[in-house]
N, C-alpha and C positions, 0 to 999 in steps of 0.2 A: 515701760514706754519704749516704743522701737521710732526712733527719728535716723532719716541721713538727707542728704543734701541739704543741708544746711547752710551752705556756701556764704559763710562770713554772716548769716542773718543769726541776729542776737534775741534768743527768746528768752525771755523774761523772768525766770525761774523762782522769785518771789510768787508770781501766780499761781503754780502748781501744784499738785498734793507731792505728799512721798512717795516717790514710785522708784525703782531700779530702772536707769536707763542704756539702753544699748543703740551706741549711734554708729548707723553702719556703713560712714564714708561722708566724703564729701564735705569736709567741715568747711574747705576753704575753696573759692575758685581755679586758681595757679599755683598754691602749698605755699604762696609768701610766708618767711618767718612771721614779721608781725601780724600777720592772720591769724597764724596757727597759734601765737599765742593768745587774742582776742577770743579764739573759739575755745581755747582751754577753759579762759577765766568768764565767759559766758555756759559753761559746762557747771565750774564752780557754783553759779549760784541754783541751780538746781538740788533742790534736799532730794540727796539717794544714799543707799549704802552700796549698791553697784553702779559706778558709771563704769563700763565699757566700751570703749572704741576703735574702731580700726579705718584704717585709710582705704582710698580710694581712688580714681584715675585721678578726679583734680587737685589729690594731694600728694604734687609730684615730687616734692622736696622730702616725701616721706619712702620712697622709690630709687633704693642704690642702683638700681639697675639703667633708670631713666637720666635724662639731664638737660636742664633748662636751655633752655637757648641762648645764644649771646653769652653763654659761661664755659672757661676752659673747666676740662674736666678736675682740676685740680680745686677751680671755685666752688665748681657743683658738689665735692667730698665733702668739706667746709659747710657748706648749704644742708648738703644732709644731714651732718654730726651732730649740725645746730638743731635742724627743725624731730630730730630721734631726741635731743636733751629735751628737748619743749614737752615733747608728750612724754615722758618719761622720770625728767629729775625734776625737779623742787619746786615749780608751779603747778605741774602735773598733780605732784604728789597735794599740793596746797590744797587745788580744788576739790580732788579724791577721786581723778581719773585714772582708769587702768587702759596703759596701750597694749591693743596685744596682736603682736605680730602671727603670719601665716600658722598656724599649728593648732594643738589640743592642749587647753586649761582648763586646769579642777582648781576651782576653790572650795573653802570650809564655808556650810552656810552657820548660822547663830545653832541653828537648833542639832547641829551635828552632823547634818548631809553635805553630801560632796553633791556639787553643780561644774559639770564638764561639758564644754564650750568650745567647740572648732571655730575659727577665725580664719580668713581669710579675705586679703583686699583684692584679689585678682580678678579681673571681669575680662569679656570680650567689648572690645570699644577702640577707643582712643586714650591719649595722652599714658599715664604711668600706669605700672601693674595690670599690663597685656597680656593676654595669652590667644592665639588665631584661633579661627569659628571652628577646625579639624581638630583640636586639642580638647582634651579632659583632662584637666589640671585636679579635679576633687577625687578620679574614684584608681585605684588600681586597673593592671590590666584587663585582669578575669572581669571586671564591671562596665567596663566603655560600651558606649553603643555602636552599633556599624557606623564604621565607616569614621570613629572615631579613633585617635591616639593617645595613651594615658605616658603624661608629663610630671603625672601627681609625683611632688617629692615628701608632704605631708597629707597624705590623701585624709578620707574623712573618714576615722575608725570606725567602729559599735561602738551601741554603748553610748553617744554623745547626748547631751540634752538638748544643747540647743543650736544652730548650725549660724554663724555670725557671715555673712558675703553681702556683696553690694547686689549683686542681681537676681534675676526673679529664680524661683521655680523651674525647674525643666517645665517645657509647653503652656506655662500662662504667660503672658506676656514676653517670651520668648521668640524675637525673629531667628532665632539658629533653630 
């Protein structure tokens, strides 16, 4: 099951069959800590053996590079150490959420196969994990399209099975 924006709504995971799910952003409105951990343990009750998820612009506390408003930068480090523990240590782990930052993961499946997964939360937009509408943050240089710049610091190998980002398709849905 592929869900994202989600934005602090709690679905009901008792109702659902087993399915591996990959949620691709947006769990929270603003990245509040206590959100981000509401959406963990609303993750948790979901029966999967893959959760998967990565962040999104409105999960800005997940975003070193970004920083809240009203917070000296020294708050905002703080802010993000916490809300990187959330999705990462001991609740994270409780549920059976895997965070996965910008890059390329292989995991073991049961029956022996490896499942290798690009991740990536960068979008064209607002708020956290920006990249401008001139930029190709996914492909190397030799791949850009005119009149494009590749930024890629983990571009998107061969070889991946399944490609994890918040936004659409080149040309569906696509104003760039």
């Amino acid at each position: 099951m592929v869900i994202s924006d989600t934005h602090e709504h709690c679905l009901n995971g008792a109702n659902m069959p087993e399915v591996d799910v990959l949620h691709t952003g947006d769990l929270t409105n603003f990245g509040e800590l206590e959100a981000l951990k509401e959406s963990v343990k609303m993750m948790g009750t979901i029966e999967a053996k893959f959760k998967l998820v990565i962040a999104r612009n409105h999960d800005i506390s997940l975003d070193a590079q970004n920083r809240v408003e009203n917070m000296s930068d020294d708050e905002y480090s703080k802010c993000h150490y916490s809300a990187l523990e959330i999705m990462t240590g001991q609740l994270a782990e409780d549920a059976g959420v895997v965070y996965l930052k910008e890059g390329t993961h292989t995991f073991s499946l049961k029956n022996g196969a490896k499942l290798t997964v690009y991740a990536s939360p960068y979008t064209r937009g607002s708020m956290g994990f920006q990249y401008q509408i001139n930029e190709d943050r996914f492909n190397d240089a030799t791949q850009v399209a005119p009149g494009q710049i590749s930024i890629a610091t983990n571009h998107i190998p061969e070889g991946v099975d399944i490609v994890m980002t918040h936004g659409p398709p080149h040309t569906i849905l696509d104003p760039s």
